[in-house]
VMD Tcl script that draws the C-alpha trace (Angstrom):
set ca {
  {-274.09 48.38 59.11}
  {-277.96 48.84 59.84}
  {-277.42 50.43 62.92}
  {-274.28 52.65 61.87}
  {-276.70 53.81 58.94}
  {-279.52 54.19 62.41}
  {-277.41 56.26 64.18}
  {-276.41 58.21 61.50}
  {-279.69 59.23 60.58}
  {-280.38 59.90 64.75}
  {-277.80 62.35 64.41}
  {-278.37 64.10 61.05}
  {-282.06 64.44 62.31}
  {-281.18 65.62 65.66}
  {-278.65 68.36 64.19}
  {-281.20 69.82 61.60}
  {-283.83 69.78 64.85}
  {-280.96 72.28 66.40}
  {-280.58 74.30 63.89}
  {-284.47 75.08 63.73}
  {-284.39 75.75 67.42}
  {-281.56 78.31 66.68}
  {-283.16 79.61 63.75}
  {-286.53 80.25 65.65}
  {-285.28 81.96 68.54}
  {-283.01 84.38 66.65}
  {-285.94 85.26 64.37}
  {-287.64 86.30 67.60}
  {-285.01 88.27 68.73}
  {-284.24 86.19 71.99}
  {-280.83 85.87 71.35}
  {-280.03 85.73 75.43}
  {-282.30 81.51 75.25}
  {-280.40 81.15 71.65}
  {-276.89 80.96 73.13}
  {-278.32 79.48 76.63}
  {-279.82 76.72 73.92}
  {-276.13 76.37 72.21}
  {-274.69 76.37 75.40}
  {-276.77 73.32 76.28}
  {-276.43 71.72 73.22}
  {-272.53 71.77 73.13}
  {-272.83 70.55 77.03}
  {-274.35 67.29 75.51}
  {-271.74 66.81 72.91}
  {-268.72 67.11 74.48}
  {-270.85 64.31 76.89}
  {-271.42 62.12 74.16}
  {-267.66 63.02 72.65}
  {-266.42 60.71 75.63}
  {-268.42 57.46 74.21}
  {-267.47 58.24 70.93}
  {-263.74 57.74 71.58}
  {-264.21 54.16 72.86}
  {-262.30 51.89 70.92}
  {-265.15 49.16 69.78}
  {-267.33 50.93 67.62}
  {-270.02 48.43 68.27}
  {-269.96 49.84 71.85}
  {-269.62 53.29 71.15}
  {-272.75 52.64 68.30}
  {-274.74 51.07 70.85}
  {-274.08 53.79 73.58}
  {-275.08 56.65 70.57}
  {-278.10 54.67 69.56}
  {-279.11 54.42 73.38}
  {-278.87 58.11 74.16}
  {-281.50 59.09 71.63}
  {-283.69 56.60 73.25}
  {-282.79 58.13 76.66}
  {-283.73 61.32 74.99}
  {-286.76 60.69 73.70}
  {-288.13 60.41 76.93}
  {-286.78 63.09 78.89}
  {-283.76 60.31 80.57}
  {-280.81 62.25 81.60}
  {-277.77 60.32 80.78}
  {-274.43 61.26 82.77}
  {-271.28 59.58 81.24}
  {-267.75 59.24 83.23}
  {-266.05 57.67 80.69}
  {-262.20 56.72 82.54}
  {-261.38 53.53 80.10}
  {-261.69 53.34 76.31}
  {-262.23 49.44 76.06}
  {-259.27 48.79 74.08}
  {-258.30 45.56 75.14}
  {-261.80 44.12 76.28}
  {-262.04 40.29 75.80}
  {-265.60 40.60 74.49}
  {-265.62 40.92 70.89}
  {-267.53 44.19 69.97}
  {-270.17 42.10 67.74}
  {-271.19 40.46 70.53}
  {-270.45 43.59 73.38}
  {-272.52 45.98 71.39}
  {-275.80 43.79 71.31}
  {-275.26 43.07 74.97}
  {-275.24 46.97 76.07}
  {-277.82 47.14 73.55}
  {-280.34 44.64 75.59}
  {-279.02 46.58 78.85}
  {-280.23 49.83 77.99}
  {-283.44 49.05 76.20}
  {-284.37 47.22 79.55}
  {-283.39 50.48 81.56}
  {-285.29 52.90 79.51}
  {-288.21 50.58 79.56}
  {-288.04 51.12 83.11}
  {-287.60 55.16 83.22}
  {-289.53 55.82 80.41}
  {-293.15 55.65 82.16}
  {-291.59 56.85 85.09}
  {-292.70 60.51 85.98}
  {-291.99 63.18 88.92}
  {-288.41 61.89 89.71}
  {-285.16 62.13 88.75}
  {-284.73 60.71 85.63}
  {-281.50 60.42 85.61}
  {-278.88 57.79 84.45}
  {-275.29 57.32 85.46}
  {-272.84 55.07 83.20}
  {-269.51 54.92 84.10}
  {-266.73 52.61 82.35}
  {-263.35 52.08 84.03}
  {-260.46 50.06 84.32}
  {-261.12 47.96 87.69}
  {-257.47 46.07 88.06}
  {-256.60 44.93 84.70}
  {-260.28 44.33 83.50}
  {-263.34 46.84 82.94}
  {-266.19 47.47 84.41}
  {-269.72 49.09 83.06}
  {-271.54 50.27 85.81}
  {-275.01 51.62 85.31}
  {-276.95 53.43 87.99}
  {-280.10 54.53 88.27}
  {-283.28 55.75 90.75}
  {-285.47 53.02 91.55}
  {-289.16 52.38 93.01}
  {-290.39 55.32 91.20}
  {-294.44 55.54 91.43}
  {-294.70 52.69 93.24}
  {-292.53 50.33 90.30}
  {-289.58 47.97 91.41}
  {-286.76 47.64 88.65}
  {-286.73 44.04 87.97}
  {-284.13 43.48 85.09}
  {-283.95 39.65 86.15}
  {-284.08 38.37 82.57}
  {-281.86 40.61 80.68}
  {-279.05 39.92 83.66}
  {-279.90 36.47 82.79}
  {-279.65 36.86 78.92}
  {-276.51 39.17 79.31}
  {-274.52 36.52 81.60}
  {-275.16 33.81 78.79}
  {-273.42 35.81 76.40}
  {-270.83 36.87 78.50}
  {-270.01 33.39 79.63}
  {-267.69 32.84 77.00}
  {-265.40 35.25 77.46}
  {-265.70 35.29 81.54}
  {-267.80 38.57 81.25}
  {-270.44 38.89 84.10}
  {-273.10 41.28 85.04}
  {-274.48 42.07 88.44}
  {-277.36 43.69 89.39}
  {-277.52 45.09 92.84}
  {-281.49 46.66 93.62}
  {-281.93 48.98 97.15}
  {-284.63 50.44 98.43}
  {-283.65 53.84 96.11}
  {-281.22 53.12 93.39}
  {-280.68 50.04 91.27}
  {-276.31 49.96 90.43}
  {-276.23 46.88 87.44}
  {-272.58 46.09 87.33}
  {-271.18 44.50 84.26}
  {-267.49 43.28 84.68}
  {-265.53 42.52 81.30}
  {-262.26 40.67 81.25}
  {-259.34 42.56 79.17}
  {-257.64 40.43 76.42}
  {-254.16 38.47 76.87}
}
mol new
graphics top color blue
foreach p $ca { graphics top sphere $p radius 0.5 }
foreach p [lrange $ca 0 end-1] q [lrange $ca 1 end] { graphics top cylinder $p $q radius 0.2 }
display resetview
């Protein structure tokens, strides 16, 4: 409930932050950046629209919560969103605190991370009859190596249960963390 009432304050802050935008440019008569601004605006929920559909709202909560983090700090965050999670394995109380830990250790990494690509690529699909969460990113930015050792650790304990697993898989460029989720009987 804590973080539904979280998010729900992320968003009701973020829309009042667009209207002022909107507001501010039309007062100055540069209506041309106004709808370039709703333009980019509606780009980013239509993205987000795709997590919001998933079918454990822990999940979905924890992917909302996550991209106002990204945000924050200037983290591009690219969804392809081909499986809803319907008949995942993992119970969403204990899925949604386990995306949760996987994120916050990604934008730890980003977040200092300047003149690159910030960008971040999640994609969740059906791979046979289970799902997979596969998150991709740029690595040795200013001279850092992604080392996400202990939350793949963390993560695989709580996975365990239900035959969950996550893999991490660190080149010279790009860092692809893999996490593969059994679907239900």
């Amino acid at each position: 409930m804590a973080r539904m009432l979280e998010l729900l304050s992320l968003q009701r802050h973020d829309f009042l932050n667009h209207l002022q935008v909107i507001s501010g440019l039309l007062q100055l008569n540069k209506e041309d950046r106004a709808r370039e601004y709703i333009r980019e605006v509606t780009r980013d929920i239509v993205r987000l629209s795709r997590v919001v559909h998933l079918k454990v709202p822990e999940v979905a909560a924890a992917f909302l919560i996550a991209h106002h983090r990204f945000a924050d700090h200037d983290i591009e965050v690219h969804y392809d969103v081909q499986a809803d999670l319907a008949g995942c394995a993992v119970p969403g109380k204990e899925l949604g605190p386990v995306l949760e830990d996987v994120l916050q250790n990604i934008v730890e990494y980003l977040a200092p991370v300047e003149n690159t690509e910030r960008d971040l690529f999640i994609k969740i699909n059906r791979s046979g009859r289970d799902y997979e969460c596969i998150f991709s990113f740029n690595t040795m930015s200013g001279g850092r190596c992604y080392n996400g050792r202990e939350t793949i650790q963390r993560v695989e304990e709580r996975l365990a249960p239900y035959w969950g697993k996550l893999d991490g898989n660190v080149g010279d460029r790009k860092c692809h963390i893999v996490m593969f989720l059994p679907a239900g009987e």
